[in-house]
C-alpha positions as CSV (number, residue, x, y, z in Angstrom):
1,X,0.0,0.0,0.0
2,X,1.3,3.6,-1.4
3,X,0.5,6.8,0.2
4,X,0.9,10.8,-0.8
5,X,1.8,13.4,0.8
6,X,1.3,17.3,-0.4
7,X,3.4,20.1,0.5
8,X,4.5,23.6,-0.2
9,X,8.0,24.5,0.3
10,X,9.2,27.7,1.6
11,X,9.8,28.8,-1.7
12,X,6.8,28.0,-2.9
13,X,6.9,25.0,-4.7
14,X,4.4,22.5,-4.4
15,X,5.5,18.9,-3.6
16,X,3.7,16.1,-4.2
17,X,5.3,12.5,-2.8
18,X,3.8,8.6,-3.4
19,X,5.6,7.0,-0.7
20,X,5.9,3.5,1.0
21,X,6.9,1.4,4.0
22,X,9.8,-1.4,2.8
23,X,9.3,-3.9,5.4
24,X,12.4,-5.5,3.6
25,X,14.4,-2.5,4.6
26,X,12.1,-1.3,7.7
27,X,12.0,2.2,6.4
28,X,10.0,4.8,4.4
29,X,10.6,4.6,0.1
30,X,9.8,7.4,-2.0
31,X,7.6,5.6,-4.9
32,X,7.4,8.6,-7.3
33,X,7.5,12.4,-6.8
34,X,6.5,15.6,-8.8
35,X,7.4,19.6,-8.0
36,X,5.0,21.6,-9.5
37,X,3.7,19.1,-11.5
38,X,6.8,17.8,-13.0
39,X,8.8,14.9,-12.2
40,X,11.6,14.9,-10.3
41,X,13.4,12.6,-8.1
42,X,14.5,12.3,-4.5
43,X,18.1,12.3,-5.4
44,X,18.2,15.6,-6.5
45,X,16.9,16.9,-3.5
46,X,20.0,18.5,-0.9
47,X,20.5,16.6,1.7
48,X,18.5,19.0,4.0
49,X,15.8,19.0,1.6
50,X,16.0,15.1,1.6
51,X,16.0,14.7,5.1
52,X,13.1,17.3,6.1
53,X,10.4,15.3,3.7
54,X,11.9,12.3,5.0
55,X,10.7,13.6,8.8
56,X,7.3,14.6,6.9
57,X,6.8,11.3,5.7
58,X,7.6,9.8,8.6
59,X,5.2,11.9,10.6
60,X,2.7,11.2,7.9
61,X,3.0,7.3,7.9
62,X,2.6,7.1,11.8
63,X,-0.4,9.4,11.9
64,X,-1.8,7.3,9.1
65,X,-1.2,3.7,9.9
66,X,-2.3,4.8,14.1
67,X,-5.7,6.1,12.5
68,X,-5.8,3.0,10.5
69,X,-4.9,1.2,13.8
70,X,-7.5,3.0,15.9
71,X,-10.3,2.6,13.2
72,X,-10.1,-1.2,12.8
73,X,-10.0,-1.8,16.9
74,X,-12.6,0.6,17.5
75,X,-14.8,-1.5,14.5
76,X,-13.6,-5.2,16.2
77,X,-14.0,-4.0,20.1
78,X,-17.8,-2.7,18.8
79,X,-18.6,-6.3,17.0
80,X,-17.5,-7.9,20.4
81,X,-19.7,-5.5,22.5
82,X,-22.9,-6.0,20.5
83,X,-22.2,-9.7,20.7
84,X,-21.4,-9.8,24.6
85,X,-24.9,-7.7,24.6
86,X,-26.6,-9.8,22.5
87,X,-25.1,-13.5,24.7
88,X,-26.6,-11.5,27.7
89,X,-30.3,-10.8,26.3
Protein backbone atom coordinates (compact mmCIF):
# COMPACT_ATOMS: atom_id res chain seq x y z
CA UNK A 1 0.00 0.00 0.00
CA UNK A 2 1.25 3.63 -1.36
CA UNK A 3 0.48 6.78 0.16
CA UNK A 4 0.89 10.79 -0.81
CA UNK A 5 1.82 13.43 0.81
CA UNK A 6 1.34 17.29 -0.41
CA UNK A 7 3.37 20.09 0.53
CA UNK A 8 4.50 23.63 -0.15
CA UNK A 9 8.05 24.53 0.31
CA UNK A 10 9.15 27.71 1.56
CA UNK A 11 9.84 28.84 -1.72
CA UNK A 12 6.75 28.04 -2.88
CA UNK A 13 6.85 24.97 -4.74
CA UNK A 14 4.39 22.47 -4.39
CA UNK A 15 5.45 18.88 -3.59
CA UNK A 16 3.70 16.13 -4.20
CA UNK A 17 5.26 12.46 -2.84
CA UNK A 18 3.80 8.60 -3.42
CA UNK A 19 5.63 7.03 -0.69
CA UNK A 20 5.90 3.50 1.04
CA UNK A 21 6.93 1.38 4.05
CA UNK A 22 9.78 -1.41 2.79
CA UNK A 23 9.32 -3.93 5.43
CA UNK A 24 12.41 -5.55 3.57
CA UNK A 25 14.41 -2.54 4.64
CA UNK A 26 12.07 -1.32 7.73
CA UNK A 27 12.05 2.19 6.36
CA UNK A 28 10.02 4.83 4.35
CA UNK A 29 10.65 4.63 0.15
CA UNK A 30 9.82 7.39 -2.00
CA UNK A 31 7.59 5.63 -4.87
CA UNK A 32 7.39 8.63 -7.32
CA UNK A 33 7.54 12.43 -6.77
CA UNK A 34 6.54 15.57 -8.80
CA UNK A 35 7.42 19.57 -8.04
CA UNK A 36 5.00 21.60 -9.50
CA UNK A 37 3.68 19.12 -11.54
CA UNK A 38 6.76 17.84 -13.04
CA UNK A 39 8.82 14.89 -12.20
CA UNK A 40 11.56 14.94 -10.29
CA UNK A 41 13.39 12.59 -8.13
CA UNK A 42 14.55 12.30 -4.51
CA UNK A 43 18.08 12.26 -5.41
CA UNK A 44 18.24 15.56 -6.53
CA UNK A 45 16.88 16.87 -3.52
CA UNK A 46 19.99 18.49 -0.89
CA UNK A 47 20.53 16.57 1.71
CA UNK A 48 18.46 19.02 3.96
CA UNK A 49 15.85 18.99 1.64
CA UNK A 50 15.97 15.05 1.62
CA UNK A 51 16.00 14.65 5.14
CA UNK A 52 13.08 17.33 6.07
CA UNK A 53 10.40 15.31 3.66
CA UNK A 54 11.89 12.28 4.96
CA UNK A 55 10.68 13.56 8.83
CA UNK A 56 7.30 14.57 6.91
CA UNK A 57 6.75 11.31 5.66
CA UNK A 58 7.58 9.76 8.63
CA UNK A 59 5.16 11.89 10.56
CA UNK A 60 2.70 11.24 7.88
CA UNK A 61 2.96 7.26 7.85
CA UNK A 62 2.56 7.11 11.83
CA UNK A 63 -0.43 9.44 11.91
CA UNK A 64 -1.75 7.32 9.12
CA UNK A 65 -1.20 3.73 9.91
CA UNK A 66 -2.29 4.81 14.13
CA UNK A 67 -5.66 6.13 12.48
CA UNK A 68 -5.82 2.98 10.53
CA UNK A 69 -4.90 1.18 13.81
CA UNK A 70 -7.55 3.04 15.85
CA UNK A 71 -10.31 2.64 13.24
CA UNK A 72 -10.12 -1.20 12.84
CA UNK A 73 -9.98 -1.82 16.90
CA UNK A 74 -12.65 0.62 17.46
CA UNK A 75 -14.76 -1.46 14.49
CA UNK A 76 -13.59 -5.21 16.21
CA UNK A 77 -14.03 -4.03 20.11
CA UNK A 78 -17.81 -2.69 18.78
CA UNK A 79 -18.62 -6.29 16.95
CA UNK A 80 -17.48 -7.92 20.38
CA UNK A 81 -19.66 -5.52 22.48
CA UNK A 82 -22.86 -5.98 20.55
CA UNK A 83 -22.17 -9.68 20.67
CA UNK A 84 -21.43 -9.81 24.63
CA UNK A 85 -24.95 -7.75 24.63
CA UNK A 86 -26.63 -9.78 22.51
CA UNK A 87 -25.13 -13.45 24.73
CA UNK A 88 -26.65 -11.48 27.74
CA UNK A 89 -30.26 -10.82 26.30
Amino acid sequence: MSYIYEWKVSNGDKVLVEYCWSTKDNCIKVVEMSVNGKFHRETWMSPEGRATMMDLLVEDYESKTTADASSILSSVMGSENARRIMDNA
